[in-house]
C-alpha positions in Angstrom: 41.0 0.2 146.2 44.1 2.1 147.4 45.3 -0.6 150.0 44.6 -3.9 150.7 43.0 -5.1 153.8 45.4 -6.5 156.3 44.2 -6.5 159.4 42.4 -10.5 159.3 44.9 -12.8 161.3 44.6 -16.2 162.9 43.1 -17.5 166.3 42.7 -20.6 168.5 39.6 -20.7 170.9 38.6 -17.9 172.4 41.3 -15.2 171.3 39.8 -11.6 171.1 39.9 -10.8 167.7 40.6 -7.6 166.1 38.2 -5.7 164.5 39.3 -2.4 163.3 39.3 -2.1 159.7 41.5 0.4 157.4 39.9 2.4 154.9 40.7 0.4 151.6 38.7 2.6 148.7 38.0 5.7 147.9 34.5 6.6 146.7 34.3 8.5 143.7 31.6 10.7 142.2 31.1 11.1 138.7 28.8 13.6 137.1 26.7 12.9 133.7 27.9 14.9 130.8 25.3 15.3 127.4 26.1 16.0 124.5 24.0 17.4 121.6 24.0 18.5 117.9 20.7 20.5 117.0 18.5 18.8 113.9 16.8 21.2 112.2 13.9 20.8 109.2 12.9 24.0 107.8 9.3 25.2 105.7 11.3 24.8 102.4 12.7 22.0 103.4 9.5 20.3 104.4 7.9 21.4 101.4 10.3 20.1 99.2 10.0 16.9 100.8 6.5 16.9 100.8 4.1 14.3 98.8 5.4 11.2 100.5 6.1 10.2 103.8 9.1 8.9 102.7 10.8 11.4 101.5 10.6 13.7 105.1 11.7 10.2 106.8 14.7 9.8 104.5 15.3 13.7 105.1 15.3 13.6 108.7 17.6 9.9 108.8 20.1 12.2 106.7 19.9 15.0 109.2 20.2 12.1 112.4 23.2 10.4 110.7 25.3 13.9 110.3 24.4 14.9 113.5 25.6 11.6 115.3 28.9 12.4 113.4 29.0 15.3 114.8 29.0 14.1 118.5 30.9 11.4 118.2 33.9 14.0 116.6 33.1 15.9 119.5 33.2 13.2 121.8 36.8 12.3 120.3 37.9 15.9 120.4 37.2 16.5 124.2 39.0 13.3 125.4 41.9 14.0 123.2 42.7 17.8 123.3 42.7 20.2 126.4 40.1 22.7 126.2 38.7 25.2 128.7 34.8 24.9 127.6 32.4 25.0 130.8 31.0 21.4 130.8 33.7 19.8 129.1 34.7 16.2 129.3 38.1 15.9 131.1 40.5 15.2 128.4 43.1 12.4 128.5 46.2 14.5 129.1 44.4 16.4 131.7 43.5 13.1 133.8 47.4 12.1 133.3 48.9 15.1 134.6 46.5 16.2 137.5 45.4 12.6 138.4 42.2 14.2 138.9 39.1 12.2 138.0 35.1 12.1 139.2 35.4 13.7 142.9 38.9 12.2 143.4 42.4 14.8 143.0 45.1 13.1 142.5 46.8 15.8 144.3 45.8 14.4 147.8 44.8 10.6 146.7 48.4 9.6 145.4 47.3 6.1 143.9 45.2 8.0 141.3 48.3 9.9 140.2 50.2 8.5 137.2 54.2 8.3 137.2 56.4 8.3 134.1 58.9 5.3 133.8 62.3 6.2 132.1 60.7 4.9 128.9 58.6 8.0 128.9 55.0 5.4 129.4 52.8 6.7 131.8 51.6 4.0 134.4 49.2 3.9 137.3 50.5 3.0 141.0 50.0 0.3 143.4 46.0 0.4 142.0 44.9 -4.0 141.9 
């Protein structure tokens, strides 16, 4: 909500009452991002494991385990350092300066800029 509503009043009997209504909120779009890590057995590694299904199981957990530690490094990297990839996630400093985020630039929708007190903090406007 970029405003808030105002136009409401009070009445006695039959007063006309008024019924515009401001535009209070901006709709925003966001777009899923995925993220993946490939897992990857190969024929020696599947017949070194072989014998017991356990041993493939425990193989595989291993492979699952590293490759969720890759993502969420990943995941931490692209909110925390501006990168140009195609598809990346819009990093922290890049949502602070531009003020864009989802469908919303903060370029022409000045409540989803941020401002910079004297402190140096960056703080969000009249946003409630």
């Amino acid at each position: 909500m970029v405003t808030k509503q105002d136009d409401g009043g009070f009445y006695l009997g039959a007063d006309v009452l008024n019924n515009t209504q401001k535009n209070f909120a901006n709709q925003v779009e966001f777009l899923w991002q995925n993220g993946y890590e490939p897992i990857q057995l190969t024929r020696d590694e599947e017949r070194q494991n072989s014998g017991s299904e356990h041993k493939i199981l425990s193989l595989l957990g291993s492979k699952m385990k590293s490759s969720e530690k890759a993502i969420a490094d990943r995941l931490e990297q692209a909110v925390s350092t501006p990168t140009a990839n195609a598809n990346n996630l819009i990093d922290l400093e890049t949502l602070v300066n531009t003020g864009t985020l989802g469908s919303v630039s903060g370029s022409t929708v000045t409540a989803w800029q941020a401002t910079v007190t004297t402190s140096g903090a960056f703080v969000t406007q009249g946003l409630f």
